[in-house]
C-alpha positions, 0 to 999 in steps of 0.5 A, spaced: 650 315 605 643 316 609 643 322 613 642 322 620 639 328 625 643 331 630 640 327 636 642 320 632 649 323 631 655 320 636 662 324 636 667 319 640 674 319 642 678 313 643 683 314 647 689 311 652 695 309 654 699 305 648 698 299 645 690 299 649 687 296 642 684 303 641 685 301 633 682 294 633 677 296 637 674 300 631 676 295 626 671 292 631 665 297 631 666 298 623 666 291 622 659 289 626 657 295 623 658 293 616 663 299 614 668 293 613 668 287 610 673 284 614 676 284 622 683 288 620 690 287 625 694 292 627 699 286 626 698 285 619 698 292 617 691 291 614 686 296 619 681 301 617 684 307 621 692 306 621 694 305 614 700 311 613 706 306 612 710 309 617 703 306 622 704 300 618 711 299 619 711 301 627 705 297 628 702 303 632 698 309 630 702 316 629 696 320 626 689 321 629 684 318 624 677 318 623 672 314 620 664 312 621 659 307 622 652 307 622 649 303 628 642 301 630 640 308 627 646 312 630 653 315 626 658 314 630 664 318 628 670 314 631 675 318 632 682 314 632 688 317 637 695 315 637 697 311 645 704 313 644 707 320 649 710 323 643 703 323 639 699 327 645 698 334 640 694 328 635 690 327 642 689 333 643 686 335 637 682 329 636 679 330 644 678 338 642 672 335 637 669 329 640 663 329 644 665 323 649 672 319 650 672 312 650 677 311 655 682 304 653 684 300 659 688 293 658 687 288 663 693 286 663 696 292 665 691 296 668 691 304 669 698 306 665 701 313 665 698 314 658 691 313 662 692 318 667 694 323 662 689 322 656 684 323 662 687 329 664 687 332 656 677 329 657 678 333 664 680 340 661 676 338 656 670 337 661 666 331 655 663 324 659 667 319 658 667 310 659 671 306 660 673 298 656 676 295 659 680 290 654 684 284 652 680 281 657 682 274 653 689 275 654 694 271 660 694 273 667 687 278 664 684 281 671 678 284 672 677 285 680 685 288 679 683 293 673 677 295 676 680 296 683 686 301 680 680 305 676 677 307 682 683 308 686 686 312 680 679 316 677 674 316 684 668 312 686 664 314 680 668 309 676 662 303 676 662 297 673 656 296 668 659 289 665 662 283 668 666 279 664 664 271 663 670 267 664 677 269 664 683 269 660 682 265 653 675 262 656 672 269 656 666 269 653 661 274 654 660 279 659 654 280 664 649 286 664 649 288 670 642 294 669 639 289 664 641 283 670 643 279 663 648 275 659 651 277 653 654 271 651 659 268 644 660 262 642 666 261 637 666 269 635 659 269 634 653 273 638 650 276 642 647 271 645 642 272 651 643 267 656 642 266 664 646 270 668 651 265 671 650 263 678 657 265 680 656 272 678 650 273 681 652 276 688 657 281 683 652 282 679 647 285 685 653 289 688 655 292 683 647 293 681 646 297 688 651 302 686 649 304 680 642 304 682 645 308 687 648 314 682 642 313 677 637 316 683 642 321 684 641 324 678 634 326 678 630 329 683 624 325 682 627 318 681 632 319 687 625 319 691 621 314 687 629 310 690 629 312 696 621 310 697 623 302 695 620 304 689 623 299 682 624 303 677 623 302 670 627 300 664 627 307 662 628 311 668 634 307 669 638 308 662 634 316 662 637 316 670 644 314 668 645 317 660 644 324 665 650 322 670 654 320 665 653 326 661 654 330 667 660 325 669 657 323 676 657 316 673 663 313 669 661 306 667 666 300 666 664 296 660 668 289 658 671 287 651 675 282 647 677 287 642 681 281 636 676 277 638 669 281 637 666 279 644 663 284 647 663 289 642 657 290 639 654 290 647 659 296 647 656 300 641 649 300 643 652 303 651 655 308 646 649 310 643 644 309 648 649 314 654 653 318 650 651 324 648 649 327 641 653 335 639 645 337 641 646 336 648 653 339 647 652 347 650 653 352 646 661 354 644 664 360 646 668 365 640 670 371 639 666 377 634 673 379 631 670 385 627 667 387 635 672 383 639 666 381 644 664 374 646 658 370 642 657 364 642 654 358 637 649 353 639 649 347 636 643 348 631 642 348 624 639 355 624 645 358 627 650 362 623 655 357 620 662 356 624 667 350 625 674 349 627 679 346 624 683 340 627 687 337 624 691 338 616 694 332 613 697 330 607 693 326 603 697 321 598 690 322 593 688 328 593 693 333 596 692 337 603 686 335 606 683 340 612 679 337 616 674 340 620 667 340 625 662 344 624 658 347 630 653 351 628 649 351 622 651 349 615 656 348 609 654 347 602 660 342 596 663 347 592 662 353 595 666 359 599 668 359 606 671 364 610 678 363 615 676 368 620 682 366 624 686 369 617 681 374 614 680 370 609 675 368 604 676 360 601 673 356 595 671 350 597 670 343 592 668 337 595 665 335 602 667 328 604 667 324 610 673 320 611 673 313 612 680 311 613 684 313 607 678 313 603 672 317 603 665 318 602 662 324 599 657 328 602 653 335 598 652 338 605 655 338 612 651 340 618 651 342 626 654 336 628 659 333 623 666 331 622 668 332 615 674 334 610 675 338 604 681 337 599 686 343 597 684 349 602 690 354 601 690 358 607 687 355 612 691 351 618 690 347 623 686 351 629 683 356 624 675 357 626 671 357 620 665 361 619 659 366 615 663 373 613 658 376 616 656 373 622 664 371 624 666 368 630 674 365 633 673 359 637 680 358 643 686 355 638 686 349 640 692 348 646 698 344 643 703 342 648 710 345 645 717 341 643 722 339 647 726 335 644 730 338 637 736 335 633 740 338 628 738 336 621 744 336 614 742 333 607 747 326 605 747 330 598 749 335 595 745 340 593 738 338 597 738 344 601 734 348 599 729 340 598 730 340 605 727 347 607 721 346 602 720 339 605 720 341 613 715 346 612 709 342 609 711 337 614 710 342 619 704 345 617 700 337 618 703 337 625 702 344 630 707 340 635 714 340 630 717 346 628 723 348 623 728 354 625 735 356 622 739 358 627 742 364 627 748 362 631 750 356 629 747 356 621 744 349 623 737 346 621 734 345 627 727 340 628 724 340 634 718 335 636 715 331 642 720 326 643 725 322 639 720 317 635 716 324 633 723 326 629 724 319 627 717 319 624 718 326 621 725 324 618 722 317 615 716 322 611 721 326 609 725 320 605 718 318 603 714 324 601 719 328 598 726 323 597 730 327 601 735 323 606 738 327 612 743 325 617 741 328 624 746 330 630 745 333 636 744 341 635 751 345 636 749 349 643 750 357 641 756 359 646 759 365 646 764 370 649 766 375 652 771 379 657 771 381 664 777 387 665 778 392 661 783 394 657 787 399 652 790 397 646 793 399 640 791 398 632 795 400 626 795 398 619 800 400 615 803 399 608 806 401 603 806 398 596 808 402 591 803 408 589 797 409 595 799 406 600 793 404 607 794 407 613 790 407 620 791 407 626 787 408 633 786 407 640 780 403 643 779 401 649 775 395 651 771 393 657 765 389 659 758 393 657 753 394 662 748 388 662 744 387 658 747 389 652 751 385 647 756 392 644 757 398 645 761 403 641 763 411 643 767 416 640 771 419 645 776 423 639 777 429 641 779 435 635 782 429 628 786 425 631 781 421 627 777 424 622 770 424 623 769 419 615 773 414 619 770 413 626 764 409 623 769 403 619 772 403 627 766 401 629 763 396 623 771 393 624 771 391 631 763 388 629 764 384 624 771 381 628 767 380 634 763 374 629 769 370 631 772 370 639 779 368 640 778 363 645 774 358 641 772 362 635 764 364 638 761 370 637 762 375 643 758 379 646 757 385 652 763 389 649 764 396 650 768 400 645 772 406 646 775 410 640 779 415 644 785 416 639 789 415 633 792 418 627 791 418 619 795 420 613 792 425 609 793 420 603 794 413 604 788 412 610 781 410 608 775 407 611 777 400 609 784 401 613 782 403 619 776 398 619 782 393 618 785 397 624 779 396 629 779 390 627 786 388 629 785 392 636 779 388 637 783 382 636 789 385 641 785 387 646 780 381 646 786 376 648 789 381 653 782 383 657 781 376 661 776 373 655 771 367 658 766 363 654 759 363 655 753 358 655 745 360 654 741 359 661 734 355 660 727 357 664 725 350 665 718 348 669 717 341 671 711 339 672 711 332 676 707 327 681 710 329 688 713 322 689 718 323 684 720 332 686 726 327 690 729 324 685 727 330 679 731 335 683 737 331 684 737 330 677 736 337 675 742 338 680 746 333 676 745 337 670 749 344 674 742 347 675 739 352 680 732 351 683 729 356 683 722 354 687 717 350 687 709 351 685 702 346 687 697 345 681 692 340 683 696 334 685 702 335 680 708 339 684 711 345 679 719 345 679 722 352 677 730 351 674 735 354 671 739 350 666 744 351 662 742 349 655 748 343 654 745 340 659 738 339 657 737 336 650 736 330 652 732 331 657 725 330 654 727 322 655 731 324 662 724 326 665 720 320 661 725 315 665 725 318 671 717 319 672 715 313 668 712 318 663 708 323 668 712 329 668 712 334 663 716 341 661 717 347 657 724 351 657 725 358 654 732 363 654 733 365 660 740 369 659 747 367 658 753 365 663 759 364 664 761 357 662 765 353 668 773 353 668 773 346 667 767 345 662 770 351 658 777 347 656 773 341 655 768 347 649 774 350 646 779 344 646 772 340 642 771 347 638 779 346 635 779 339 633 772 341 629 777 346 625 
């Protein structure tokens, strides 16, 4: 492929609410450009960019995908991003890389919760960005409705600078509103250049008049040459906006059909001509690891080189492939690389650029680029890469945290150890799904961003590595404990012929001070119990605390007290009197008022304020107790405590309630005391198990 110089290069995010028509837009731009011989749909599984099964078979795009194009003498890099919630860390990472985001809107539709949340992830990210309106040709498609949503959402920096030419199934081309043009499609062909239709002039001018307002803005000089009633040229108009949309004064609103092609290569040449290339990105701050100072890299090739790992995948060809943007400087095919997130030096093969499942091989990756290497060991998703003697860390990429978990179990026998094997490469391709034993139910827990993200991970789990699993909500971790105090009695006795076994000991049992799971003290005084047998008291009270009585939890908050006892000089032993401390802890624990406990939630729930009503009020449902509440920006913080049992199913709760625009994070807080009536409903629930 040719190789183009920095200033020729275009990384672009696409980004939107679900079901936008991101991927058919870019099934659109690689086919004007001539990287595909046919215009793929979604709906036929035959698209450039989603062409894992599990896209095929949901129609939608799971995986953020890469491909190029080359175009009026520009790459552009398209980076692919999934709509859906559950996907969000792909988008994330995919933004992280890019240099600008296409912002998808459907004109049906309009401004979705998707939208005001991939436009929050471009803000933190601080890249320009447009706006394409799509699906301009479909019934009850609206403009004026689409457009007049943007602004109220985004600001009066959202500006048209296209006007569409028909509506619905007669939209026909699109209305360049600085070039005072018509771009227009007769049956999918074009751009034909024709007269601006005389029912658009006056929008045209309008919208004209704004642009030319936000253009002089931009610039000193021009905004005297505007204010003076001086035209400005061509190219004092794309120079004046390139530079307020860069700066994001400016947001255009381009127009398009992307299943029909109309309006796409219009867009391409806006793409080339207004974003910006990695040499007008600023330099990007790092750590020195080996001084722990900051430095930064510019986007030069004489820099030393540096790049971050965005995202790693399993590739059904060639293995795990790594998948990386270089921000400075150069990388040559087989070479070393150096992990200076991990210490580490790596040996690289062959360089390649991604172009959906396929690639295309490169002897050289410079400043700019967006690439992939094959079989990389060591190396994960958020590593910087860089030169072992002048090495930098870049800021980890931010992934949002699981929220929604389900336990796991193989349908055979014998793929236990397949599963855990299996679980663990997936989790190492996804940063936002994670894999844990639980030591206190021994279950398989698997934790993501919402129930399609784990239907995904259980159907890979089949297909890659042929393990079925059948999946339950996750047992919560109960445990018990006493409230009085209590003195009892433990004797083991018995006598068999020969040696008999002999212990006996008087312990007694109380609440342990907070914050303490159990405390043991030996109060004997003189031999009572000989010293050799204290230890085997306290190791049978312990591993009988493993099983309460009341539901069979582990107990936790008990204090022991060894305070007398006898022996025999020849039938006692450790194992008696372990035994003994056994049967006193199981004694006492029934006669010390025993309670069930549940694990008490951290939870933080950021939410428009419009719906803090109706969040609290469901939280309150939950047995939950606000703790307060916080402002960040226009989104309202509610601080909660929850009862764990109550909150496994409340990643959907919260979607449903604030139509997808809430999030939250939850972590262990502490354990309480289960309410009485609940508590009956567990133990009752627990013995039928048994």
């Amino acid at each position: 492929m040719k190789k183009y110089p920095m200033e020729k290069l275009r990384n672009l995010g696409l980004i939107s609410h679900g079901g936008a028509g991101k991927t058919s837009l870019a099934e659109a731009m690689l086919f004007n450009a001539g990287a595909s011989d046919r215009l793929g749909r979604v709906d036929e599984g035959s698209t450039v960019m989603d062409y894992d099964p599990d896209e095929i078979a949901r129609q939608m795009s799971i995986n953020t995908s890469l491909a190029f194009c080359e175009w009026q003498g520009f790459q552009i890099n398209i980076i692919d991003t999934p709509g859906y919630f559950d996907f969000v860390g792909d988008v994330k990472a995919g933004l992280r890389v890019a240099d600008a985001a296409l912002v998808l809107v459907e004109a049906v539709s309009g401004v979705e919760v998707g939208t005001e949340l991939v436009w929050r992830y471009a803000d933190e990210y601080g890249i320009p960005r447009m706006i394409v309106i799509n699906k301009l040709d479909r019934e009850n498609a609206n403009f004026d409705r689409t457009v007049a949503q943007l602004q109220e959402a985004f600001g009066d920096k959202v500006v048209p600078l296209q006007i569409p030419i028909g509506a619905e199934a007669s939209f026909r081309g699109v209305v360049d509103v600085l070039q005072e043009k018509a771009f227009v499609w007769h049956d999918g062909k074009g751009p034909n250049e024709e007269d601006v239709p005389a029912d658009l002039a006056a929008e045209m001018e309008s919208f004209r008049e704004s642009l030319m307002e936000k253009v002089a803005e931009s610039d000193d000089e021009l905004l005297e040459k505007y204010l003076e009633g001086e035209p400005l040229t061509g190219e004092e108009i794309i120079r004046g906006l390139r530079s307020a949309v860069l700066s994001g004064d400016v947001v255009p609103v381009l127009c398009v059909s992307a299943l029909r092609n109309i309006g796409v290569q219009t867009l391409m040449d806006a793409v080339t001509n207004l974003l910006p290339s990695p040499a007008d990105v600023p330099a990007v701050e790092g750590t020195d690891p080996k001084k722990n100072e900051g430095v930064k890299r510019a986007p030069k090739e004489d820099e030393p080189f540096s790049a971050l790992v965005f995202k790693t995948m399993a590739d059904p060809f060639v293995g795990k492939l790594t998948l990386f943007r270089v921000y400075s400087g150069s990388i040559k095919s087989d070479s070393q690389i150096y992990n200076a997130s991990k210490g580490r030096t790596e040996r690289i093969g062959q360089l390649f650029i991604p172009r959906g499942k396929n690639q295309e091989q490169i002897d050289v990756a410079k400043a700019g680029d967006i690439v992939a290497v094959a079989k990389l060991q060591e190396t994960t998703t958020g590593d910087t890469l860089a030169a072992e003697n002048a090495p930098v860390v870049f800021p980890a990429i931010k992934f949002p945290q699981p929220v929604f978990s389900v336990a796991v179990s193989p349908k055979k026998k014998g793929d236990e150890e397949k599963i855990g094997m299996g679980l663990s490469r997936l989790s190492e391709e996804d940063p936002t799904f994670k894999v844990e034993k639980s030591p206190n139910t021994g279950e398989t827990i698997i934790s993501g961003l919402g129930e399609m993200h784990l239907d995904v991970v259980v159907d890979r789990l089949k297909r890659k590595f042929g393990i079925e699993v059948t999946t339950e909500k996750p047992k919560v971790p109960y445990r018990e404990t006493i409230r009085s105090s209590v003195k009892v009695e433990g004797k083991h006795k018995k006598q068999s012929g020969g040696r008999g076994q002999f212990g006996h000991v008087w312990v007694e049992f109380e609440p342990a001070e907070a914050g303490k799971d159990f405390e043991f003290v030996d109060k004997i005084f003189g031999g009572a119990v000989p010293q050799q047998y204290r230890p085997a008291v306290e190791k049978g009270i312990q591993e009988a605390m493993v099983e309460g009585i009341l539901a069979g939890y582990p107990v936790s908050g008990i204090k022991a007290t060894l305070y007398d006892g006898s022996y025999h000089s020849v039938d006692s032993s450790e194992m008696a009197f372990k035994i003994a401390g056994s049967m006193a802890f199981k004694k006492g624990a029934a006669q010390a008022n025993p309670v069930l406990l549940e694990p008490i939630m951290n939870v933080q729930v950021m939410v428009p304020e419009q719906y803090m009503g109706d969040v609290m009020g469901d939280l309150n449902k939950k047995r939950g107790k606000i703790q307060g509440m916080d402002q960040e920006g226009s989104m309202q913080i509610i601080k909660a405590q929850v009862p764990q049992a109550e909150m496994f199913n409340y990643a959907i709760d919260l979607r449903s309630i604030t139509q997808g625009r809430g999030t939250y994070t939850m972590e262990f807080s502490h354990y309480e005391e289960v309410p009485a009536a609940i508590a009956q409903q567990v133990i009752e629930e627990r013995k039928k198990e048994e």
